[in-house]
C-alpha angles and dihedrals in degrees: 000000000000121000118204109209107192117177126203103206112216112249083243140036118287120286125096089357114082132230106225129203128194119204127185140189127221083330098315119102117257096193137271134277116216112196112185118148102276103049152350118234136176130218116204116212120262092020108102103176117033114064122184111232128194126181113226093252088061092047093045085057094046087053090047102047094031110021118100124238124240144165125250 
């Protein structure tokens, strides 16, 4: 299983543009993740019109709880 990560970089800094970030599976397209300073949302493939959004305080919990840790 590869997965191909591509990013797309706002023409400013990050604030209400996003950062996108494109991730694929073996080829197919997984979704997008769209980081801005609010929030950080992600965009499944083949679905055009319902997002999931997170605020930072909520993804901060799911990395904590969740999120393995490792050494640099």
């Amino acid at each position: 299983m590869t997965h191909q990560v591509s990013v797309q970089f706002p023409k400013l800094n990050i604030g209400h543009s996003d950062f996108h970030i494109s991730i694929k599976k073996n080829g197919a397209k997984m979704g997008e993740l769209l980081i801005s300073q609010g929030n950080i949302e992600w965009w499944p493939a083949g679905n055009s019109r319902r997002k999931k959004r997170l605020k930072w305080s909520e993804f901060e919990v799911i990395f904590e709880q969740y999120g393995k840790t490792v050494k640099n």
